[in-house]
DRENPA-3360 file (N, C-alpha, C; in nm, 2 decimals, always signed):
BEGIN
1 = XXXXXXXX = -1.93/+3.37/+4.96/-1.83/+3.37/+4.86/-1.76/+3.51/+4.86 ~ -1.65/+3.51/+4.88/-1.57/+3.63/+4.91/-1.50/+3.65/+4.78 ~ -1.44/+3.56/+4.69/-1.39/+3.64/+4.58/-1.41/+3.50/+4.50 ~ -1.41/+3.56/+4.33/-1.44/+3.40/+4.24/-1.28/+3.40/+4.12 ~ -1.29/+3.32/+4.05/-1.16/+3.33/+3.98/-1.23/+3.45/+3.87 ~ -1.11/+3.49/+3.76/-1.14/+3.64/+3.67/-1.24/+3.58/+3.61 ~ -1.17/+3.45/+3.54/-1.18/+3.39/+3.42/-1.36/+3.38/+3.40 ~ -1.36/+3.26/+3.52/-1.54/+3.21/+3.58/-1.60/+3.35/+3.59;
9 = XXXXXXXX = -1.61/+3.47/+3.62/-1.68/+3.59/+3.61/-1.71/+3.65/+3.49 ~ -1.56/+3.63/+3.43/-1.59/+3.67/+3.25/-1.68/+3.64/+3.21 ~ -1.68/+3.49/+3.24/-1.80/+3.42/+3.17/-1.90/+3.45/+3.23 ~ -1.92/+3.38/+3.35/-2.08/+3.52/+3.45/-2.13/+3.57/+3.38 ~ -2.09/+3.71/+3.37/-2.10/+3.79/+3.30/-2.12/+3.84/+3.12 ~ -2.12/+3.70/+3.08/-2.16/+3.76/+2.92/-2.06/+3.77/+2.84 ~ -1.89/+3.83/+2.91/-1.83/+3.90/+2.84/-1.75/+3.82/+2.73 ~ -1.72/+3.70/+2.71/-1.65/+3.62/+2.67/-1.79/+3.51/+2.64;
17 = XXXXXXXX = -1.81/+3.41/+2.55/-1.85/+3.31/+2.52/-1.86/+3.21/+2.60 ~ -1.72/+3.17/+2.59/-1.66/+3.00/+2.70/-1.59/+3.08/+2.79 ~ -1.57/+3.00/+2.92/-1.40/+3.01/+3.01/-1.27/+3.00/+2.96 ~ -1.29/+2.92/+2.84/-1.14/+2.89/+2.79/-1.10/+3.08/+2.70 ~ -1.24/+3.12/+2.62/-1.19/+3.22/+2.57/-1.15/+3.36/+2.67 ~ -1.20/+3.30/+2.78/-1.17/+3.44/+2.87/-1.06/+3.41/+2.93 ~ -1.01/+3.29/+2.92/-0.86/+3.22/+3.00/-0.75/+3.29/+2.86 ~ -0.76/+3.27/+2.74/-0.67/+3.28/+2.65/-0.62/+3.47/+2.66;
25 = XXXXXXXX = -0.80/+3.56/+2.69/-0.76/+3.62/+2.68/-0.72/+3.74/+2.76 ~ -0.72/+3.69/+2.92/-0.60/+3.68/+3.04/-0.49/+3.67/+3.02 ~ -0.45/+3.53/+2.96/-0.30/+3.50/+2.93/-0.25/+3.60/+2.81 ~ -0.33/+3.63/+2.72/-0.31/+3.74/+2.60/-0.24/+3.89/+2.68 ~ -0.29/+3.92/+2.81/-0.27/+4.05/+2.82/-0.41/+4.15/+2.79 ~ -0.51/+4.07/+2.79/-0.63/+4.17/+2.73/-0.71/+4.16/+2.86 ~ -0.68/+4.18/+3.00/-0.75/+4.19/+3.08/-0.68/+4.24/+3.17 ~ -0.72/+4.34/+3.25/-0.65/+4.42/+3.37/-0.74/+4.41/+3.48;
33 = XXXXXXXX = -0.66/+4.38/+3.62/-0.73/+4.40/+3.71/-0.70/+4.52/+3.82 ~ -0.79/+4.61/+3.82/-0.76/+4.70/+3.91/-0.57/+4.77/+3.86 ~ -0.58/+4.76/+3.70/-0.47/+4.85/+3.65/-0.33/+4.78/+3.62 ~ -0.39/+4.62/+3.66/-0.29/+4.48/+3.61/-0.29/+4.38/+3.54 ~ -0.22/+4.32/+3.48/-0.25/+4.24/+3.39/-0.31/+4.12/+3.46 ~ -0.39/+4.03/+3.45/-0.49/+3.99/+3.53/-0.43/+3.82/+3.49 ~ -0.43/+3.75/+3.54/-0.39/+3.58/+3.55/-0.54/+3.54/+3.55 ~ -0.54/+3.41/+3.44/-0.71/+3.32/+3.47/-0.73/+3.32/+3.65;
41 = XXXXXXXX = -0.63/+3.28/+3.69/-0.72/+3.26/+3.85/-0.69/+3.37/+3.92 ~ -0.67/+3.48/+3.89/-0.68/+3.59/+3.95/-0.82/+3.63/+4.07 ~ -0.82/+3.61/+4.20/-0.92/+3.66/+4.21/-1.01/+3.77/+4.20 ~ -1.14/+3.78/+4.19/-1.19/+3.90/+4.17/-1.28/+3.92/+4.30 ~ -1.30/+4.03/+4.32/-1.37/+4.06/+4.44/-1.48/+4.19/+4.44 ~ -1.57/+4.19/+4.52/-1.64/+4.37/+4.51/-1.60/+4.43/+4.51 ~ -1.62/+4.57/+4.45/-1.50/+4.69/+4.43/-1.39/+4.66/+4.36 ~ -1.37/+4.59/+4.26/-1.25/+4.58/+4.16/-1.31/+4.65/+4.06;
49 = XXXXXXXX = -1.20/+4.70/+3.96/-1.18/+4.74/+3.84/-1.19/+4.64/+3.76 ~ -1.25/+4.59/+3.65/-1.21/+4.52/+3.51/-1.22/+4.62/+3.42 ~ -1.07/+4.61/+3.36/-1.08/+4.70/+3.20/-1.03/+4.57/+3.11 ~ -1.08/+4.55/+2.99/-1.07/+4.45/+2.91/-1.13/+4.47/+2.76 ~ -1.03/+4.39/+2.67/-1.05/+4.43/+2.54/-1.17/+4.29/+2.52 ~ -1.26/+4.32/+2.45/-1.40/+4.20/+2.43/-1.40/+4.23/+2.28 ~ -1.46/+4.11/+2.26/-1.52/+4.12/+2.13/-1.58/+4.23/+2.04 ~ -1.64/+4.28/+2.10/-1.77/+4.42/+2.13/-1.68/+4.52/+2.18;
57 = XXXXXXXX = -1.50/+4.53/+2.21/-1.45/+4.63/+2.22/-1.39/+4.67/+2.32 ~ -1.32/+4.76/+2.37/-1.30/+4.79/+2.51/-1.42/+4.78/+2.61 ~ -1.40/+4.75/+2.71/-1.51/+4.82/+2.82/-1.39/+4.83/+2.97 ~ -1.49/+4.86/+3.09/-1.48/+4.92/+3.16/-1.56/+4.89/+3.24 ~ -1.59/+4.77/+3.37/-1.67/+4.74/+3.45/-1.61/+4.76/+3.60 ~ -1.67/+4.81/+3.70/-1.68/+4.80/+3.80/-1.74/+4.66/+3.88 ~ -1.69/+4.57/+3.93/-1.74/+4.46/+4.03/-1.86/+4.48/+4.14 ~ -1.97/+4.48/+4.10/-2.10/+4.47/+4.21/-2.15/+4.35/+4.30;
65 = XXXXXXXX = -2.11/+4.24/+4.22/-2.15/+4.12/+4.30/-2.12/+4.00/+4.22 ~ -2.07/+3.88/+4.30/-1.98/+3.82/+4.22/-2.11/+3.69/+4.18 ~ -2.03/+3.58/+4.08/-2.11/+3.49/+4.03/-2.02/+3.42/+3.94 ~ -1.97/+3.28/+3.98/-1.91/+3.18/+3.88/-1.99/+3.10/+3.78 ~ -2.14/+3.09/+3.76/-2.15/+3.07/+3.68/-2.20/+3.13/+3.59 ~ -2.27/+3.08/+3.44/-2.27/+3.16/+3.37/-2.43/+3.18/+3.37 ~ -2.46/+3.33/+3.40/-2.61/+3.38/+3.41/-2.67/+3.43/+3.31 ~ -2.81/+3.44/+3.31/-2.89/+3.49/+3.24/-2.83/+3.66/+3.15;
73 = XXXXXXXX = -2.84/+3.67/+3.04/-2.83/+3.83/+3.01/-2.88/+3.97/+3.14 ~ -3.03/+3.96/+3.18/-3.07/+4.02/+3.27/-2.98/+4.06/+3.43 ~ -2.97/+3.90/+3.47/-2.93/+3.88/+3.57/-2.73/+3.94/+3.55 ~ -2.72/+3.92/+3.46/-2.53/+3.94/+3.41/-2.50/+4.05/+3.43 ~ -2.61/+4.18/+3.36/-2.61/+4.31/+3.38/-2.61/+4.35/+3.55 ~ -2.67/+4.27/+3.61/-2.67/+4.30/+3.79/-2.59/+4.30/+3.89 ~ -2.43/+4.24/+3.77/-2.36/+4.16/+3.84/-2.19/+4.33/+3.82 ~ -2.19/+4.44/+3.75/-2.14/+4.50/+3.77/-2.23/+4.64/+3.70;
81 = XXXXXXXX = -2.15/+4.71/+3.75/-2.14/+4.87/+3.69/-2.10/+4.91/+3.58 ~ -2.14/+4.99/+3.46/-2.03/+4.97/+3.32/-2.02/+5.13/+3.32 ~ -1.89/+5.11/+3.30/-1.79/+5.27/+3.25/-1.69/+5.25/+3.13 ~ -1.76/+5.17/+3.03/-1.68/+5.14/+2.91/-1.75/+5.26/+2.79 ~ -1.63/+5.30/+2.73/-1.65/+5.42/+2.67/-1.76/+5.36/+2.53 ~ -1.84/+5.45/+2.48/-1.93/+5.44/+2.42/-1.89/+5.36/+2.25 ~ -1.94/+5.29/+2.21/-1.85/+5.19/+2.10/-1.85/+5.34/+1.95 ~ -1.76/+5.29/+1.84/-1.76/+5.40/+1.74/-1.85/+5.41/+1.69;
89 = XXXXXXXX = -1.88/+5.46/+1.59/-2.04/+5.47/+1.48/-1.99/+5.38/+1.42 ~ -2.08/+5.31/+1.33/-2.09/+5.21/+1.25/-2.05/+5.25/+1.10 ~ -1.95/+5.22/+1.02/-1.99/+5.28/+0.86/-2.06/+5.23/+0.80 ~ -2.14/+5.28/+0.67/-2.20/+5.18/+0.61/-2.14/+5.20/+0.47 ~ -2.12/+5.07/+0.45/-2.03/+5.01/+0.34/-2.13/+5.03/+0.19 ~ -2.24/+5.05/+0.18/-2.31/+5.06/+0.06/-2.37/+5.20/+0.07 ~ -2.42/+5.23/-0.01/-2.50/+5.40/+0.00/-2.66/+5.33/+0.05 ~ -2.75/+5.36/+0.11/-2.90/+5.33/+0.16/-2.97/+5.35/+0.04;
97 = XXXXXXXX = -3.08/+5.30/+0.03/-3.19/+5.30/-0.08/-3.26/+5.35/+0.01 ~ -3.34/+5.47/-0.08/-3.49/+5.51/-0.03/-3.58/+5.41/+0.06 ~ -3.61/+5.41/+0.11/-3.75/+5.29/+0.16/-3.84/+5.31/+0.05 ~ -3.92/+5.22/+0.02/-3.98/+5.16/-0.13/-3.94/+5.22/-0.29 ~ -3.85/+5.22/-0.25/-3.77/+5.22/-0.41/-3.78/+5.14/-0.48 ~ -3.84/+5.01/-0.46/-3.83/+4.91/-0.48/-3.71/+4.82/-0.48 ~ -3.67/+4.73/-0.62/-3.60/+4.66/-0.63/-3.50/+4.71/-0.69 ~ -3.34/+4.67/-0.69/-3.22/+4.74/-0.78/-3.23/+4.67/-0.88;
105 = XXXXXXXX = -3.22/+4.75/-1.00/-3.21/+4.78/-1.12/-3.11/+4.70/-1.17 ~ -3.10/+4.62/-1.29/-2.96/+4.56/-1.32/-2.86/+4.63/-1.33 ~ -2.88/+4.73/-1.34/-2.71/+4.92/-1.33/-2.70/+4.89/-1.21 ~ -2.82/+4.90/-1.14/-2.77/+4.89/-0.96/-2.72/+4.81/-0.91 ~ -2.75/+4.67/-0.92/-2.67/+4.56/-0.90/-2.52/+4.54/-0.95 ~ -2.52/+4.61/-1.07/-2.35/+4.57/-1.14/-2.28/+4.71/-1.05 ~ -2.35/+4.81/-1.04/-2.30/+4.89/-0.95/-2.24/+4.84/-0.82 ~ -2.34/+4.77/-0.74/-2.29/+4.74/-0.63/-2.20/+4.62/-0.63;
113 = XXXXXXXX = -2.19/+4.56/-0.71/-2.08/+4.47/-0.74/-1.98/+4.51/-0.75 ~ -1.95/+4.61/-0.82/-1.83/+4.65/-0.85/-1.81/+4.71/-0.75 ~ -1.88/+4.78/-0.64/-1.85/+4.85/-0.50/-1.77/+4.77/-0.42 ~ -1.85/+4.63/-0.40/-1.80/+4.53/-0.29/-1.70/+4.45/-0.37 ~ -1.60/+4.50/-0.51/-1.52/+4.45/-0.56/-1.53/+4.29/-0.61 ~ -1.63/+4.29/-0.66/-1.68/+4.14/-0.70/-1.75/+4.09/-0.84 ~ -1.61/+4.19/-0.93/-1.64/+4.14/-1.05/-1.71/+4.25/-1.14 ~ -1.69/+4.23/-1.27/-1.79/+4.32/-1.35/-1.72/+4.47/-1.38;
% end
C-alpha cells in the first residue's frame, strides 16, 4: 500500500469518530496536508505532514505508517508521530472542596447555584 485516502486514516487513527466526520471536516478547511488544504481523497503517504483542527484541538502528526481501517487505540498511536502543541489548562468552574469535608451545606448548595446561574 503506497498511499491511503486522508479521510480513511483520520479515522485509522482515532482522530475523528466516523469517515464522514473526517470527510466534513476536509471539506470544512480543518485539515492541511503538508501545508494544504487537504480534499477527503487526498492521498496520504509516509513522511506527510497532518495539521488539523480535532475535537481535542489542534494537533500536529507526522505520517509513520499507513492504515485504512479503523484500529485499535494502541495500534493507532503506531501509526504516526505527534508534534501537536500541548492542549490549555483546564478551568475549573466551581471553587474545590477540601477532601472529606463532607457534604455541602444548604448555604453551599444555594451558593453554588447561584454560581452556575440556576436560580435562587
Amino acid at each position: 500500500m503506497d498511499s491511503v485516502r486522508i479521510d480513511r486514516w483520520l479515522n485509522a487513527v482515532r482522530l475523528y469518530k466516523t469517515r464522514t466526520l473526517a470527510q466534513e471536516a476536509c471539506r470544512g478547511g480543518h485539515v492541511k496536508l503538508n501545508g494544504r488544504n487537504a480534499e477527503p481523497s487526498a492521498p496520504v503517504k509516509i513522511g506527510d505532514r497532518i495539521e488539523a483542527q480535532a475535537p481535542r484541538g489542534p494537533i500536529v502528526f507526522d505520517v509513520i505508517a499507513l492504515a485504512d481501517k479503523r484500529q485499535a487505540p494502541p495500534r493507532a498511536r503506531e501509526l504516526y508521530e505527534d508534534h501537536s502543541p500541548p492542549p490549555p489548562p483546564r478551568e475549573e468552574r466551581v471553587a474545590p472542596r477540601a477532601r472529606g469535608a463532607g457534604r455541602p451545606t444548604k448555604a453551599d448548595r444555594r451558593a453554588l447555584r447561584r454560581l452556575r446561574g440556576r436560580g435562587d
